[in-house]
Every structure is written in structure tokens, then in C-alpha cells.
MMTF fields as JSON, N, C-alpha, C and O atoms, coordinates in Angstrom:
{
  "mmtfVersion": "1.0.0",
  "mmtfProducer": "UNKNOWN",
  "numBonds": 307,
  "numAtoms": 308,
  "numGroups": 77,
  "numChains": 1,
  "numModels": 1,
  "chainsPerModel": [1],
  "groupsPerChain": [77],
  "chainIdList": ["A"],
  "bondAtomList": [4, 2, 8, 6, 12, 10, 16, 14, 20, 18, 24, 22, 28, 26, 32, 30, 36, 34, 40, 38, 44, 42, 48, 46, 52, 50, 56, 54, 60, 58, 64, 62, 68, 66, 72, 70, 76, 74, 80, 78, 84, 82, 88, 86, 92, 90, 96, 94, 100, 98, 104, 102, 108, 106, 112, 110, 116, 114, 120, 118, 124, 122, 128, 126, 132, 130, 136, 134, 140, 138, 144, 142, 148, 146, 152, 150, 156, 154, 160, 158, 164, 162, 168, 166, 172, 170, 176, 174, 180, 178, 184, 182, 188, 186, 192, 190, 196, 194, 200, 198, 204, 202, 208, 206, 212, 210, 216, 214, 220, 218, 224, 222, 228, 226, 232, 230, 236, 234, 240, 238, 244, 242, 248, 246, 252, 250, 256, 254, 260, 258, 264, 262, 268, 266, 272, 270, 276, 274, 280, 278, 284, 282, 288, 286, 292, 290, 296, 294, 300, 298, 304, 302],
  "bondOrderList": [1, 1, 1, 1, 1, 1, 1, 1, 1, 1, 1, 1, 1, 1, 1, 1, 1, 1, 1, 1, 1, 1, 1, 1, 1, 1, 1, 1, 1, 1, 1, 1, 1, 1, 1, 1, 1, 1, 1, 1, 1, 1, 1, 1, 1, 1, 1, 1, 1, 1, 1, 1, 1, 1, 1, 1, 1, 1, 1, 1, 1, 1, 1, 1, 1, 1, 1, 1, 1, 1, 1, 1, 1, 1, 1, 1],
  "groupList": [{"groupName": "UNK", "atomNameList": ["N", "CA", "C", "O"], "elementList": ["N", "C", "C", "O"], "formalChargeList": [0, 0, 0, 0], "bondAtomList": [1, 0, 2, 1, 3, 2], "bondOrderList": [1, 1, 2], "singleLetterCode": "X", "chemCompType": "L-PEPTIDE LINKING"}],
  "groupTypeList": [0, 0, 0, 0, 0, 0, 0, 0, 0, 0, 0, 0, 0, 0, 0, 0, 0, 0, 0, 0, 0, 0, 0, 0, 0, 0, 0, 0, 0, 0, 0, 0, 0, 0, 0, 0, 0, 0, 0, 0, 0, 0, 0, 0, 0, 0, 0, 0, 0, 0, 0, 0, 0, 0, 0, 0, 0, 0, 0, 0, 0, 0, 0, 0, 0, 0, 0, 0, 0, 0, 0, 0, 0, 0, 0, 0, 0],
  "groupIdList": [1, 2, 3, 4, 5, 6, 7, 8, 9, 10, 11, 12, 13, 14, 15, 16, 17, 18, 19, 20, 21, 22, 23, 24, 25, 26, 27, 28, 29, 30, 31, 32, 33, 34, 35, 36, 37, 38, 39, 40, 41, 42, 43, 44, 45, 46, 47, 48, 49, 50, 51, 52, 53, 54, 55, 56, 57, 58, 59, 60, 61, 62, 63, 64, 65, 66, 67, 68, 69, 70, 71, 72, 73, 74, 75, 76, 77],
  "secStructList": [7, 7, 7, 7, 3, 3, 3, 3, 7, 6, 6, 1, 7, 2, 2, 2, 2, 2, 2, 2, 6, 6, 1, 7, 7, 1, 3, 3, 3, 3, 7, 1, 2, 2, 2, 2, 2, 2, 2, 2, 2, 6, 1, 1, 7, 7, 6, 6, 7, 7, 7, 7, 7, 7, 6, 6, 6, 2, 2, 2, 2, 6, 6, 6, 7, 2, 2, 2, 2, 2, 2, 2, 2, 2, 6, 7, 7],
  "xCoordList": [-61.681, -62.164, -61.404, -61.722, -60.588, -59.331, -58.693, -58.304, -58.611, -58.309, -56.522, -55.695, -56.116, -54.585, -54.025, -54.256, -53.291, -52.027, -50.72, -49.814, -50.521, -48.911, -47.865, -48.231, -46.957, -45.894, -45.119, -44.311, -45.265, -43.888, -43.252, -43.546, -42.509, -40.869, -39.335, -39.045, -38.79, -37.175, -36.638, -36.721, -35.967, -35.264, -36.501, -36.492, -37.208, -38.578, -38.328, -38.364, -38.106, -37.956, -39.253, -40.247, -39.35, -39.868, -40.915, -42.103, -40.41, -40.868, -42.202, -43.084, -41.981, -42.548, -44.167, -45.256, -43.42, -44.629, -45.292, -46.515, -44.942, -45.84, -46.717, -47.843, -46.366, -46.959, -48.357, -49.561, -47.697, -48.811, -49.664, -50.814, -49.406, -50.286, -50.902, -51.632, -50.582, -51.486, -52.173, -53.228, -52.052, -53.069, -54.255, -55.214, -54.133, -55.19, -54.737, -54.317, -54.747, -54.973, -55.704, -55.98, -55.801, -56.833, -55.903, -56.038, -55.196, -54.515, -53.065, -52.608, -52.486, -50.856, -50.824, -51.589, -49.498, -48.502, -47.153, -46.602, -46.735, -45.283, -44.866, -45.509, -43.402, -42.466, -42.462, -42.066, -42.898, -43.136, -42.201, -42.504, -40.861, -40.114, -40.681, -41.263, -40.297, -41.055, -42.238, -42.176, -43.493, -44.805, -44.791, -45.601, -43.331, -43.544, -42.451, -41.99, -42.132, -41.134, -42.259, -42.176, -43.195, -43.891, -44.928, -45.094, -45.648, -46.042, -46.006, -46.725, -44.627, -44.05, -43.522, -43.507, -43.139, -42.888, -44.383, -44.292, -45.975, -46.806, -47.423, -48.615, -47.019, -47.392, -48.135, -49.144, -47.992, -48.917, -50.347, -50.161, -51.48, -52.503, -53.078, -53.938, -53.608, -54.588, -56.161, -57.216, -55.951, -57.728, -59.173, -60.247, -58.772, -59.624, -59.384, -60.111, -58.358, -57.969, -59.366, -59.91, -59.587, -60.659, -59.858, -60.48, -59.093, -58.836, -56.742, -56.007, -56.479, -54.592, -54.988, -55.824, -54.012, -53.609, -52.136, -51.536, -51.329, -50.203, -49.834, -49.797, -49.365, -49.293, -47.517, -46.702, -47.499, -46.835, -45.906, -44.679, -46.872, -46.606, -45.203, -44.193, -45.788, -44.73, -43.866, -43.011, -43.243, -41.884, -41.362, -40.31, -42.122, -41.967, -41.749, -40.576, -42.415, -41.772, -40.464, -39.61, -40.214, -38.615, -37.74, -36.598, -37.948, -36.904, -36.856, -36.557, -37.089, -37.342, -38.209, -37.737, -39.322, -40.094, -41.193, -42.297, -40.975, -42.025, -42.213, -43.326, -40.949, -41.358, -42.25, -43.324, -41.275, -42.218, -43.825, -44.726, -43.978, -45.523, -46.046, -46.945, -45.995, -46.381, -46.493, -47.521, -45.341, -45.751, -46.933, -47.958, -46.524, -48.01, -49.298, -50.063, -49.376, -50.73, -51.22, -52.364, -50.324, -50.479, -51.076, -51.548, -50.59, -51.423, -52.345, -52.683, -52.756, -54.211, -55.191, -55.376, -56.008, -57.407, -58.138, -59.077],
  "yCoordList": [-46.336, -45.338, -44.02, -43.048, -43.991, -42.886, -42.067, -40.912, -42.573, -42.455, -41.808, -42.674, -40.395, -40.327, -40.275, -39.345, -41.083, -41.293, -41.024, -41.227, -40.396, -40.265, -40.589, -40.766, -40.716, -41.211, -40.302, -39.833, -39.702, -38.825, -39.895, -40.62, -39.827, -40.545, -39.914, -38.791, -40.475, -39.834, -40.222, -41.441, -39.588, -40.215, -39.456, -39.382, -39.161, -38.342, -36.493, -35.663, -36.161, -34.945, -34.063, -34.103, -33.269, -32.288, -31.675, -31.857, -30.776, -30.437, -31.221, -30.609, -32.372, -33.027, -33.526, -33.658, -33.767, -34.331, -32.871, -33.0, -31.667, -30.415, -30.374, -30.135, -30.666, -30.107, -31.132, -30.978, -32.005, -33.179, -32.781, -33.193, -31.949, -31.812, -30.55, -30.141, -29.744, -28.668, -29.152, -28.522, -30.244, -30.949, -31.608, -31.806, -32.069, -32.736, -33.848, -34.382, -34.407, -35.961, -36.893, -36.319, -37.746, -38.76, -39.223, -39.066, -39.683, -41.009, -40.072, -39.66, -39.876, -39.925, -40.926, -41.248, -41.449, -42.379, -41.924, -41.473, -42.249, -41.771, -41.964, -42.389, -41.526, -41.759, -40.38, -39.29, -40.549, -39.722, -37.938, -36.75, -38.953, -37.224, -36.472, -35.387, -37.543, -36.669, -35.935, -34.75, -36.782, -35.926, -34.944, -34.055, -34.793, -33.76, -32.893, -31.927, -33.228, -31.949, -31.006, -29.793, -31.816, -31.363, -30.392, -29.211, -31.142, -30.394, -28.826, -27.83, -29.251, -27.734, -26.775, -25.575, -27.068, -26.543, -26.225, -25.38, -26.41, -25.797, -26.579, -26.305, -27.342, -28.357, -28.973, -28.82, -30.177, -30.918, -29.939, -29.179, -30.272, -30.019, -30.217, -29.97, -31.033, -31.644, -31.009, -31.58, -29.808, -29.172, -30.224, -30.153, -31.306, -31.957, -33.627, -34.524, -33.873, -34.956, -36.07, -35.786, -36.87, -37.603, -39.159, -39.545, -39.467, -40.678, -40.518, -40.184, -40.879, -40.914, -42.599, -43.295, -42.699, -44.781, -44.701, -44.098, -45.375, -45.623, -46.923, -47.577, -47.514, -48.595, -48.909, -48.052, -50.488, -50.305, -49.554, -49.557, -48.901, -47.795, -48.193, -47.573, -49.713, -50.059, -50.216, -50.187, -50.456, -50.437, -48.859, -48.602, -48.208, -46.835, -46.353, -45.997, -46.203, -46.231, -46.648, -45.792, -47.705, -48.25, -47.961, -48.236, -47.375, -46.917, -45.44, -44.746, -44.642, -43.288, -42.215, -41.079, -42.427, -41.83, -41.318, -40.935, -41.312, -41.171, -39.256, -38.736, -38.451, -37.441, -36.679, -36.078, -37.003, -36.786, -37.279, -36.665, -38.262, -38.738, -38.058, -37.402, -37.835, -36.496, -35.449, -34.823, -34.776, -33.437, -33.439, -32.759, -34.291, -34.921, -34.5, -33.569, -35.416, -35.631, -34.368, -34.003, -33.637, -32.679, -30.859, -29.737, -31.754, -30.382, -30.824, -30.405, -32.181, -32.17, -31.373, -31.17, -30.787, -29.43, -30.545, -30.3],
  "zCoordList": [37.575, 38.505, 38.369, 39.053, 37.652, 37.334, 38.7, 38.525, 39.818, 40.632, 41.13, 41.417, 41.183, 40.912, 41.942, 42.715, 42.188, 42.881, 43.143, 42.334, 44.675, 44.299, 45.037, 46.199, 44.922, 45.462, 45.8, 44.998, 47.591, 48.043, 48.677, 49.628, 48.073, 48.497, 48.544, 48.13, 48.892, 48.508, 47.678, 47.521, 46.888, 45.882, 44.024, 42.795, 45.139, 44.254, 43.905, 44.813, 42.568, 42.489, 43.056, 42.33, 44.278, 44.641, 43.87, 44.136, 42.688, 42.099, 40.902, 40.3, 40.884, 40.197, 40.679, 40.122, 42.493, 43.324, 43.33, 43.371, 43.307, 43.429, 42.789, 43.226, 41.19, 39.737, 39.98, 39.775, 40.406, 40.603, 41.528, 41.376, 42.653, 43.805, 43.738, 44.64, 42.452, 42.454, 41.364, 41.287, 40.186, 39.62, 40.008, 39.262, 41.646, 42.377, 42.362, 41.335, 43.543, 43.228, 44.813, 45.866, 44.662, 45.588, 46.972, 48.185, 46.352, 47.119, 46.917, 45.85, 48.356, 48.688, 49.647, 50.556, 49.134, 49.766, 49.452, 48.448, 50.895, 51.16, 52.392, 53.351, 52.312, 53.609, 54.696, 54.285, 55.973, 56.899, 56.114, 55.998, 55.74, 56.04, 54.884, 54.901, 53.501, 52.436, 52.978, 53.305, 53.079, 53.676, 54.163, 53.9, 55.481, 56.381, 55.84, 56.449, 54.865, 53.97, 53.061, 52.869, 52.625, 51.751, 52.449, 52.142, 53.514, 54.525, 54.859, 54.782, 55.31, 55.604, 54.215, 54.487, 52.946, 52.103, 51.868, 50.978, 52.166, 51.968, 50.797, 50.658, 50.049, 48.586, 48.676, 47.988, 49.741, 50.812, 51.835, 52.786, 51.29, 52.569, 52.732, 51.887, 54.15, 54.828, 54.817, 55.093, 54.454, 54.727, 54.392, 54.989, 53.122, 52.482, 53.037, 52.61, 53.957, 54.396, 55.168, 56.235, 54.625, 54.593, 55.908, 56.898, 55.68, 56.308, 56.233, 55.303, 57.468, 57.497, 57.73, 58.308, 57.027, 57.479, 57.57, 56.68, 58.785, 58.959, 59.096, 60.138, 57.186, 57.16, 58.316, 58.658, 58.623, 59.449, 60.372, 60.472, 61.026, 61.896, 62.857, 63.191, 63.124, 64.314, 63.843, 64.728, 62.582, 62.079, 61.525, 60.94, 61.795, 61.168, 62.61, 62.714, 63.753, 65.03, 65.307, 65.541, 65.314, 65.381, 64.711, 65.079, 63.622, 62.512, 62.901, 61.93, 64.196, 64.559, 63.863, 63.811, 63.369, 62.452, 63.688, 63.302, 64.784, 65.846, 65.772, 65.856, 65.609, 65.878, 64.568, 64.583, 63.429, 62.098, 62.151, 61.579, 62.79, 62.647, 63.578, 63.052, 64.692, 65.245, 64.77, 65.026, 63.777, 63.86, 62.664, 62.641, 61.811, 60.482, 61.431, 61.18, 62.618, 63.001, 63.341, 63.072, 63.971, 64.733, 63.522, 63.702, 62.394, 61.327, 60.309, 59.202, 61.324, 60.732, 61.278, 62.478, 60.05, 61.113, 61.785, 62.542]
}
């Protein structure tokens, strides 16, 4: 299906996830802060955002990720 994928994570050079995200791609997955680093660095954008899934949310809650997932939600159009 050639479907591209990417991985914001930490431990992930920045620059790399960019090159990739001004290449296009389908599918991001990642960790709240990355996302909401990327977010705000402008690299990351929701305008075309079709579906958010927050795989275990409730452990991403407990691990204090509550305000980052807010501010995510909160710049979706």
C-alpha cells in the first residue's frame, strides 16, 4: 500500500523527522512531548488530520502526559 510512516520519538533526531514531514507522510506515531515539540516548532500540522488515536491514553495520563495531550487536542482545527 506504500503507506509512510513516522516515528516522533525521543531519542529521534529532529531534523530528520522534519525532512520526512515536509516529504509527506500518512501515519505519525509518537510520544505526546515529541508531537507537541514538533507541533509548536511548526513541522508537525494538523490542517489534514483525519483521525487522533490515543493508544493507551490511561497510562499516558498517569505518567503526567495530561497537559501535553491537551494542548495537542487543543490545535486541532
Amino acid at each position: 500500500m506504500k503507506i509512510k510512516v513516522l516515528n516522533l520519538i525521543g531519542g529521534t533526531q529532529v531534523k530528520d523527522s522534519k525532512v520526512a514531514l515536509d516529504n509527506g507522510v500518512h501515519v505519525v506515531v509518537g510520544s505526546p512531548g515529541r508531537v507537541l515539540d514538533m507541533l509548536k516548532k511548526n513541522h508537525l500540522k494538523l490542517s489534514y488530520l483525519k483521525t487522533l488515536i490515543l493508544d493507551e491514553a490511561d497510562d499516558l495520563l498517569s505518567k503526567g502526559f495530561l497537559e501535553n495531550m491537551r494542548d495537542i487536542i487543543s490545535m486541532i482545527p
